[in-house]
C-alpha positions as CSV (number, residue, x, y, z in Angstrom):
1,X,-8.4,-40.1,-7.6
2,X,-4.9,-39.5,-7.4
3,X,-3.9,-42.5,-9.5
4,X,-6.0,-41.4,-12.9
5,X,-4.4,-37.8,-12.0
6,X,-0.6,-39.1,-12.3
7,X,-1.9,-41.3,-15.0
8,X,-2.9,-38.3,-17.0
9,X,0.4,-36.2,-16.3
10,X,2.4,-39.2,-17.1
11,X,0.5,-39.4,-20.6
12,X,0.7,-35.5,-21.0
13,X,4.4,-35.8,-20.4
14,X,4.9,-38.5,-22.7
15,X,3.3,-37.2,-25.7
16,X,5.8,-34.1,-24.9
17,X,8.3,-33.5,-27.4
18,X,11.7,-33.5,-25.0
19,X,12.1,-29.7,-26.6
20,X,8.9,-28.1,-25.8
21,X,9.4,-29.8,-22.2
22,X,12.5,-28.4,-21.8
23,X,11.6,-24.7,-23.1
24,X,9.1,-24.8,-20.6
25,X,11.1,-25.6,-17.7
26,X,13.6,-23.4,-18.9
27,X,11.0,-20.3,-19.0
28,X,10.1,-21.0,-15.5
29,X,13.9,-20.3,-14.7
30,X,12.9,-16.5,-15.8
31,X,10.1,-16.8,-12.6
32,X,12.9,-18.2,-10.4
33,X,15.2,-15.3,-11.1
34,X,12.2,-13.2,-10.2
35,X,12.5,-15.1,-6.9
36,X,16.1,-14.7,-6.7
37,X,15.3,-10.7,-7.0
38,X,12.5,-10.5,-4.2
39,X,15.4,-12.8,-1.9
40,X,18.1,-10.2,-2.8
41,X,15.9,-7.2,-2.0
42,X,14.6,-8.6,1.2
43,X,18.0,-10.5,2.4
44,X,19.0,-7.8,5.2
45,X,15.9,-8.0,6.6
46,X,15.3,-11.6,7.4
47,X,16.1,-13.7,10.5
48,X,18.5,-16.0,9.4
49,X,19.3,-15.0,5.6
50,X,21.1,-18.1,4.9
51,X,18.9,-20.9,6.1
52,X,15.5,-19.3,5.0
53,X,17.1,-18.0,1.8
54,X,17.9,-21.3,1.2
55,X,14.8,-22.9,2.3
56,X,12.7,-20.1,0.1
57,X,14.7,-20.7,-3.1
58,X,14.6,-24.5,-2.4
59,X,11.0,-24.6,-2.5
60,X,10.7,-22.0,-5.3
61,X,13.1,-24.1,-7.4
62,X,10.6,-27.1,-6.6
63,X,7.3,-24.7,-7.2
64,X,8.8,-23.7,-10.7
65,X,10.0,-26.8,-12.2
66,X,6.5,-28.1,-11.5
67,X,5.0,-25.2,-13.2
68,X,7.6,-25.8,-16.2
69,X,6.1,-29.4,-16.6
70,X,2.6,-28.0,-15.9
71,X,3.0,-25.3,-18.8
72,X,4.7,-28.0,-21.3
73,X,2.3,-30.8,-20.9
74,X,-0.4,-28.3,-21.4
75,X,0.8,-25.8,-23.5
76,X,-0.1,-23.0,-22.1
77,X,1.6,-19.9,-21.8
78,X,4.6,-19.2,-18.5
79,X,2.7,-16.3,-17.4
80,X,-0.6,-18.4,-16.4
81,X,1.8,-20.0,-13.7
82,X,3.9,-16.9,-12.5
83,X,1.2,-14.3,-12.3
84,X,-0.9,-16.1,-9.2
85,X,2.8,-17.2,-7.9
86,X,3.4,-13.6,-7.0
87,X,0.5,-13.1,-4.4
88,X,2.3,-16.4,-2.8
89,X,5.8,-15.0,-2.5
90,X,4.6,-11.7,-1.1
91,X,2.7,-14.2,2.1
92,X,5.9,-15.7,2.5
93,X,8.1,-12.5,2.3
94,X,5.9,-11.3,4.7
95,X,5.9,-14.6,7.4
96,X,10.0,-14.3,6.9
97,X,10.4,-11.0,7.0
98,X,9.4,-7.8,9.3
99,X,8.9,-5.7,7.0
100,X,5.0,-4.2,6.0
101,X,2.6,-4.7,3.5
102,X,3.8,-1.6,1.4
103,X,7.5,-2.4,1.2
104,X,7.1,-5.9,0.3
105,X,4.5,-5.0,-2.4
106,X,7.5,-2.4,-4.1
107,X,9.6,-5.9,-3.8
108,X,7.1,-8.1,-5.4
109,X,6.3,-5.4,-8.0
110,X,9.8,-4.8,-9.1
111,X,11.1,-8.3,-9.5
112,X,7.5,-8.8,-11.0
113,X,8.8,-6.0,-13.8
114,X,11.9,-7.9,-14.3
115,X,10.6,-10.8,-14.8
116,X,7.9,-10.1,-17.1
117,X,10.3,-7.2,-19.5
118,X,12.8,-9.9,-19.6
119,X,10.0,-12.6,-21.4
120,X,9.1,-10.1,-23.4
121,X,12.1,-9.2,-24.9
122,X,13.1,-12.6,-25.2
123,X,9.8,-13.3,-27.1
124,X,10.1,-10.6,-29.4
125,X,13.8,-11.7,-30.4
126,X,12.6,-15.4,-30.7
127,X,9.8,-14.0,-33.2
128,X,12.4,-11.9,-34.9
129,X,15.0,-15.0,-35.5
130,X,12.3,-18.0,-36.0
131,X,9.7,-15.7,-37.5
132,X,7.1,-18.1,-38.8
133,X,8.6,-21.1,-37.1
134,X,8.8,-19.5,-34.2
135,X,6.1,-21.1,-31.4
136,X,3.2,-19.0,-30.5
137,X,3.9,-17.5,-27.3
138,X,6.7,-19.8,-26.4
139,X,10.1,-19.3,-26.6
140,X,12.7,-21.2,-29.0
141,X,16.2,-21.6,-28.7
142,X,16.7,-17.7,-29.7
143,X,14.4,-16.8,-27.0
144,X,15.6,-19.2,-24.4
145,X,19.2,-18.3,-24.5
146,X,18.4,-14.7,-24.7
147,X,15.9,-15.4,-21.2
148,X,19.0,-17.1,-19.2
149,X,21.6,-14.4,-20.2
150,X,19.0,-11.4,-19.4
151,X,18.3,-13.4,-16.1
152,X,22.1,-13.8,-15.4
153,X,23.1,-9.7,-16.5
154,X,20.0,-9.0,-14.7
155,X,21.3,-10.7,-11.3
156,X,24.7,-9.7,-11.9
157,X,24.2,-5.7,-12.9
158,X,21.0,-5.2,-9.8
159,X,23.2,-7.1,-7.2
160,X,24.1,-3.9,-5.6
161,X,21.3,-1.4,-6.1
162,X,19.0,-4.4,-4.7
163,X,20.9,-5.7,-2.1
164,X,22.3,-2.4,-0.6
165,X,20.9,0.6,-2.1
166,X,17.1,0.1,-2.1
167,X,16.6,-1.8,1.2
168,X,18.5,0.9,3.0
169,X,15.8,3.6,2.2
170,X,13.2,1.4,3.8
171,X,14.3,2.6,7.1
172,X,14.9,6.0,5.8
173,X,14.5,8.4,8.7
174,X,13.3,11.1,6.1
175,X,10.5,9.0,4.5
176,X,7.1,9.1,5.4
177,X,4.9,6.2,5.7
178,X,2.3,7.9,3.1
179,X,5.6,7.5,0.3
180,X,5.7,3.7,0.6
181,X,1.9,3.3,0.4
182,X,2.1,4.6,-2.4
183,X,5.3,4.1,-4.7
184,X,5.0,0.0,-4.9
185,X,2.1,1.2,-7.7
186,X,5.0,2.3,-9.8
187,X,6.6,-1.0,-10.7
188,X,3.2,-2.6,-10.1
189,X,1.4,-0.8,-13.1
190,X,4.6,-1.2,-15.3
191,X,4.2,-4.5,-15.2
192,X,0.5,-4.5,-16.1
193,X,1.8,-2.5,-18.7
194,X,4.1,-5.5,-19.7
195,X,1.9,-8.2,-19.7
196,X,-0.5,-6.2,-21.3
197,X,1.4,-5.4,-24.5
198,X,2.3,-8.7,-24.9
199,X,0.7,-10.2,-28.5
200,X,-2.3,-12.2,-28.1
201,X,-0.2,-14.2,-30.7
202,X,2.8,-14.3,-32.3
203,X,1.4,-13.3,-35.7
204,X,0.5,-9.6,-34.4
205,X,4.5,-9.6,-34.2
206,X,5.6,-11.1,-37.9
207,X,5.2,-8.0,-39.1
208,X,8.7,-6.1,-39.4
209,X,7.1,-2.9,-38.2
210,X,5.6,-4.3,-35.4
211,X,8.5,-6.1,-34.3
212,X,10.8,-2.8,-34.3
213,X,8.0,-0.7,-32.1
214,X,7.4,-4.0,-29.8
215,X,11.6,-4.0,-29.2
216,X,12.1,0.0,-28.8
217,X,9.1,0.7,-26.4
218,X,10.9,-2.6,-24.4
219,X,14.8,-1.4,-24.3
220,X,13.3,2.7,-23.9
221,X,10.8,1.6,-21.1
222,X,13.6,-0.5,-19.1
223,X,15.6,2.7,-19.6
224,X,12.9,4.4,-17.8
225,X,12.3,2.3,-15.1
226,X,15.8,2.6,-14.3
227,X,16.6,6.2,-14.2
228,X,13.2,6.6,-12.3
229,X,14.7,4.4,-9.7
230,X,17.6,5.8,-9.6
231,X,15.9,9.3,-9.3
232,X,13.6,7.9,-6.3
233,X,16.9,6.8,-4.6
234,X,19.0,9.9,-5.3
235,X,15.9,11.8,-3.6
236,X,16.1,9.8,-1.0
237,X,19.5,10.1,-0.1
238,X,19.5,13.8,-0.5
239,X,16.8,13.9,2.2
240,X,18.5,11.6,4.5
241,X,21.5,14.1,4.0
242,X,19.6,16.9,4.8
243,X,18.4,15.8,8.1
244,X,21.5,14.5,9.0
245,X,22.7,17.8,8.3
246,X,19.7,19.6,10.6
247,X,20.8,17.1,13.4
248,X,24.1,18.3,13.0
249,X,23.1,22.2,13.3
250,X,20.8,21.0,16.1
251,X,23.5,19.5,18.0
252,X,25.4,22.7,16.9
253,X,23.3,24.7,18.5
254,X,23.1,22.3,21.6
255,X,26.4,22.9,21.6
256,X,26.4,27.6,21.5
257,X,23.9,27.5,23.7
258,X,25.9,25.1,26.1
259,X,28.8,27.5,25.5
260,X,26.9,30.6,26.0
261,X,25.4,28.9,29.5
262,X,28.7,28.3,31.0
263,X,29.9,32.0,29.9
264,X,26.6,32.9,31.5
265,X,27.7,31.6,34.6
266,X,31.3,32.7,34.7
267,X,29.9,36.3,34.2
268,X,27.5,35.7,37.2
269,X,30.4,34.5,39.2
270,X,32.5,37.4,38.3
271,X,29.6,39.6,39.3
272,X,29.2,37.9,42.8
273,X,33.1,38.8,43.2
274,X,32.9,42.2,42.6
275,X,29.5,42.5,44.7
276,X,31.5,40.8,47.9
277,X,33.4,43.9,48.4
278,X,30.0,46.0,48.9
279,X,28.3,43.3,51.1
280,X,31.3,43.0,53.2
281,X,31.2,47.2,53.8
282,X,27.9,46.9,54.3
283,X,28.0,44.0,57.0
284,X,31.1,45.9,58.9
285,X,28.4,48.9,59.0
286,X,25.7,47.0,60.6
287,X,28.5,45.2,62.8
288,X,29.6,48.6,64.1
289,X,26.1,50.2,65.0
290,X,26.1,46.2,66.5
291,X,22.4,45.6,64.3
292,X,22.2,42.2,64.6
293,X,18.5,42.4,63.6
294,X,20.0,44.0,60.7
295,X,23.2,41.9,59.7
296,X,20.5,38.7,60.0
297,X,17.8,40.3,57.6
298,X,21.0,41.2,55.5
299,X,22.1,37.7,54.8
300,X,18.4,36.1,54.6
301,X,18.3,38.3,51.7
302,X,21.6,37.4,50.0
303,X,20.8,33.5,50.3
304,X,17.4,34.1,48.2
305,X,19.5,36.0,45.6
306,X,19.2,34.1,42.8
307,X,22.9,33.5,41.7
308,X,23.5,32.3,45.3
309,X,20.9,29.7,44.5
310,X,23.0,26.1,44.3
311,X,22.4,24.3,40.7
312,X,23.6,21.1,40.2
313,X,26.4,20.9,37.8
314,X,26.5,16.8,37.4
315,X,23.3,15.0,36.7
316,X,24.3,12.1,34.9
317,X,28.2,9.9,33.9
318,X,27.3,10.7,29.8
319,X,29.0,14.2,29.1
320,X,27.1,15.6,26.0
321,X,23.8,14.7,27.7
322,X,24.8,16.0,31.2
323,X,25.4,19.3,29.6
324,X,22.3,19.3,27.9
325,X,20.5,18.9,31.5
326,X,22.3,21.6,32.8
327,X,21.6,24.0,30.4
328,X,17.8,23.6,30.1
329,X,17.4,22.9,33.9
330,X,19.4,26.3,34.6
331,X,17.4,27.8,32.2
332,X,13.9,26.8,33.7
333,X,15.1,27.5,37.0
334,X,15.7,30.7,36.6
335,X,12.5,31.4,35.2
336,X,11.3,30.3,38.7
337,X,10.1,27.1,38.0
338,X,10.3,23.7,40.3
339,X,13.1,21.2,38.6
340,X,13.4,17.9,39.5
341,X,15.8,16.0,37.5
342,X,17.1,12.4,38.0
343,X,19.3,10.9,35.5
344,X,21.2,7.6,35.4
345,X,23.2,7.3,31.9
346,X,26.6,5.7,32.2
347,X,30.0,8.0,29.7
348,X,29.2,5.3,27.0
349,X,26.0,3.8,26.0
350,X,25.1,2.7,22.0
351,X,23.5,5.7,20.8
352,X,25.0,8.4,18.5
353,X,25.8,11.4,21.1
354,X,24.0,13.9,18.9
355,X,21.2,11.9,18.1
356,X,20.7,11.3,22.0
357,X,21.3,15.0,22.6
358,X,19.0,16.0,19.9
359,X,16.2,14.3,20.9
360,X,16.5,14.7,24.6
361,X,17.4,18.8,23.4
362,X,13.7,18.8,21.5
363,X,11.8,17.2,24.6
364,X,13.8,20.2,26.9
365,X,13.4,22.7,24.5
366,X,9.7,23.0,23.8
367,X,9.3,22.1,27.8
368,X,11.1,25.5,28.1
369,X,9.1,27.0,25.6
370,X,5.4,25.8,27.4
371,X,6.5,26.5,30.8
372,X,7.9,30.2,29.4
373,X,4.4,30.6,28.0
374,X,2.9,29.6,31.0
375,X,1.3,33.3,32.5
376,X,-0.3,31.6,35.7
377,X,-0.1,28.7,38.2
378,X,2.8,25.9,39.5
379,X,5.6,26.1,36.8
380,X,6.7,22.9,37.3
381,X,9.8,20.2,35.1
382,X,10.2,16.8,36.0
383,X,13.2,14.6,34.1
384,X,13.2,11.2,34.7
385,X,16.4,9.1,32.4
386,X,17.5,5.8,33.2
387,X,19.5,3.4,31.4
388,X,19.6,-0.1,31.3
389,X,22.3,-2.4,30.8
390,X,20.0,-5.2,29.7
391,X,20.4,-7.5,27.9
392,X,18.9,-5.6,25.7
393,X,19.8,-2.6,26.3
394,X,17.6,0.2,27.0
395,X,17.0,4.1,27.6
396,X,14.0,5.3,29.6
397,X,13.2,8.7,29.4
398,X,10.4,10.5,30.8
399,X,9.7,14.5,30.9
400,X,6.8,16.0,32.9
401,X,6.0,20.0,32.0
402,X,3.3,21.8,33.3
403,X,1.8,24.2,30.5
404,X,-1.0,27.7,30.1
405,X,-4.7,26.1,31.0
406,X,-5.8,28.7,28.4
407,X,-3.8,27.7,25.7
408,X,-5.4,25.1,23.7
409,X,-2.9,24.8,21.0
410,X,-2.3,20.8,21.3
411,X,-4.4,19.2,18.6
412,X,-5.0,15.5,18.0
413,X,-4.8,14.2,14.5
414,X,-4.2,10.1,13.6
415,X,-4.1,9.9,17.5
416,X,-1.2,11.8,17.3
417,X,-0.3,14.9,19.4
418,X,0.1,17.8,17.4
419,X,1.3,21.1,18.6
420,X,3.9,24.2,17.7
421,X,4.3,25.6,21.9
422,X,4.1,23.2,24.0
423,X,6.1,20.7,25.2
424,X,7.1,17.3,23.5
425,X,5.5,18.7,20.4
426,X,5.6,19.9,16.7
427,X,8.9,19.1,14.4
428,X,10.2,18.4,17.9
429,X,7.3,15.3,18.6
430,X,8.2,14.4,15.2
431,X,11.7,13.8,15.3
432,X,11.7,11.7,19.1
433,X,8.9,9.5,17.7
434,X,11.3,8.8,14.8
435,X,14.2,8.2,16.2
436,X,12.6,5.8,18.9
437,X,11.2,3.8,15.8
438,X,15.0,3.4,14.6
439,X,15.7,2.4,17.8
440,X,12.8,-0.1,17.8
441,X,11.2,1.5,20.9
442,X,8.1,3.8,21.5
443,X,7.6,7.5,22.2
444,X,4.1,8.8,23.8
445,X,2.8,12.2,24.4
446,X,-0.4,12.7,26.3
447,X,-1.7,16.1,28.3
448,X,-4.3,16.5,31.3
449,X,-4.7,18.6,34.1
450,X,-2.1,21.3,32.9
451,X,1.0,18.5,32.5
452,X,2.2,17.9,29.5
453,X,3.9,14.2,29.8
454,X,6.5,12.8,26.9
455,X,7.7,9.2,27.6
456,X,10.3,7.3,25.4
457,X,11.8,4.1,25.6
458,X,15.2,3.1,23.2
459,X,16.1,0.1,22.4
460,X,20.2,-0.1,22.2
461,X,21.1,-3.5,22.1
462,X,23.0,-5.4,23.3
């Protein structure tokens, strides 16, 4: 069986002309660039970038000459090879890789575009130099250099938009999942577009006319694609801007309200000083009618008074994060709630501080808010932080509120939790979920029995 087979390609290869061989192989080159753009795209994102880059364009260089033989001995058109080749690359992308379906479709699909605008241009400038000589569908010397220096400026010119710009938006804090599901179809129908204004032959093309409108809608649609990437990554950079900037206002405000907590308390202690003065009288009164019944009901109700209550001051080493703490857990306690807090964070751990005090600042906050809410029963706040030094790294957090039976504003939707009261929900649930995927860890948020429990886990490496 496998003898007639090499029998047959042998025969095919010989009857060949050397050219036509040659401007096979050397349109399969335009696929292999194509390769080369998925590699470039997908490079930060792979486990070893330099063996399996080399190992994927070693193979691809091996796939496509084959294909380049294939196409010459036969004839038959370079698309008939590189069109199933793509669903191959995007299995292997996705074995190499970790990132989802979605994003590697928008790779595939671009370099897809590149590779098939780049053939057609080269075809139509190999009609418009050969004219009737030229080959139908194939391209001649004209188009074949034009292919390899479009491949090369192509390489060159999209090194860093590919490499750096467009792979950093897919971990985009600011982008929803629901964008990449559906922005791959961009560059996907463009390039149906492509292949589908290609000439059935090469005669539809002899015409001068023809030839003109063929090259314009090329050069004006490349233009297009171009600024409308751009535009995508321009939006997305302005929204990654604008939450960085909300972060910062968050931590901001982390920050006033920290302030206004500590001139809170210096008040308070100003207050106790000047109210000594009047408990002393008082006490020296009692002392002198010698009401020691009196002076003892006296100072069982100063220690209740709530600004003789102790509060701890130091829960945890990290600064920004212990002052955090403090403020919400002064806060709730003076609403009368239980607090039990337990923290274990060393001064220096590899986390942003206001991306740590942010998200530990939403979990507080909308604890605050439920427990504020809260109009009957056990008001209750239990923080539970622990970090470990690994390796890897890690940050445990854990917050326990209890929240109004009769509110029944937390909603489910995708198994999420959705709510805009209680605890652990809302923008807040939005933004702790997100920045635990960043981190490569998991947030939860479940309710029952009148607790509302968060749970978080970081992943900080090493």
């Amino acid at each position: 069986m496998f003898a007639p087979l090499g029998e047959i390609i042998r025969n095919g290869i010989a009857q060949t002309t050397p050219s036509g061989l040659f401007f096979a192989i050397g349109e399969q080159l335009n696929a292999l660039s194509g390769l080369a753009l998925c590699l470039i795209m997908a490079w930060s994102h792979m486990d070893n970038p330099r063996r399996n880059g080399t190992l994927f364009m070693s193979i691809g260089l091996v796939w496509f000459l084959l294909c380049g033989v294939l196409c010459g001995t036969l004839g038959i058109p370079s698309l008939w090879t590189v069109i199933p080749t793509a669903p191959l690359v995007l299995l292997v992308l996705r074995w190499l890789t970790e990132l989802p379906w979605r994003q590697l479709l928008l790779i595939v699909a671009t370099a897809s575009y590149m590779v098939a605008i780049v053939y057609y241009l080269s075809l139509v400038i190999d009609v418009a130099v050969l004219g009737a000589d030229s080959t139908n569908l194939r391209v001649g010397w004209p188009g074949l250099v034009n292919l390899l220096l479009l491949d090369v400026i192509a390489l060159v010119s999209l090194w860093h938009p590919l490499h750096d710009s467009i792979p950093a938006t897919f971990d985009s804090p600011s982008i929803s999942k629901g964008f990449w599901q559906l922005i791959w179809l961009f560059p996907f129908v463009s390039s149906a577009i492509v292949v589908w204004c290609m000439p059935a032959d090469n005669s539809t093309l002899l015409d001068s006319h023809m030839l003109e409108i063929a090259f314009t809608v090329a050069v004006v649609y490349s233009c297009f694609m171009v600024l409308a990437y751009f535009l995508i990554w321009y939006m997305i950079q302005q929204s990654d801007r604008l939450l960085a900037a909300r972060r910062r206002q968050h931590y901001e405000a982390l920050q006033t309200l920290q302030l206004q907590h500590m001139n809170e308390r210096i008040r308070e202690a100003r207050q106790i000083k000047h109210n000594v003065r009047h408990h002393i009288h008082s006490l020296q009164a009692l002392a002198a009618a010698e009401d020691m019944d009196g002076i003892r009901s006296y100072l069982d109700e100063m220690s209740k008074h709530r600004l003789l209550q102790p509060a701890p001051m130091q829960y945890c080493e990290h600064a920004s994060l212990n002052a955090v703490l403090v403020y919400y857990c002064d806060w709730v306690r003076h609403l009368g709630a239980d607090v039990d807090v337990k923290a274990a964070v060393p001064q220096y751990i590899n986390i942003n501080n206001a991306e740590l005090c942010s998200m530990v600042g939403n979990l507080l906050e909308n604890a605050t808010e439920a427990i504020t809410q809260q109009t009957q029963g056990e008001r209750r706040l239990k923080v539970r932080i622990r970090y470990r030094s690994g390796p890897p790294a890690a940050l445990f957090i854990t917050v326990d509120n209890t929240y109004g039976e009769a509110d029944t504003s937390i909603e489910q939707i995708d198994g999420d939790l959705v709510s805009t009261k209680h605890g652990g929900t809302g923008l807040g649930t939005a933004t702790v979920r997100e920045t635990a995927e960043r981190h490569h860890g998991t947030a939860s948020f479940e309710h029952s029995d009148g607790m509302f429990r968060a749970s978080v886990m970081l992943c900080l490496g090493d």
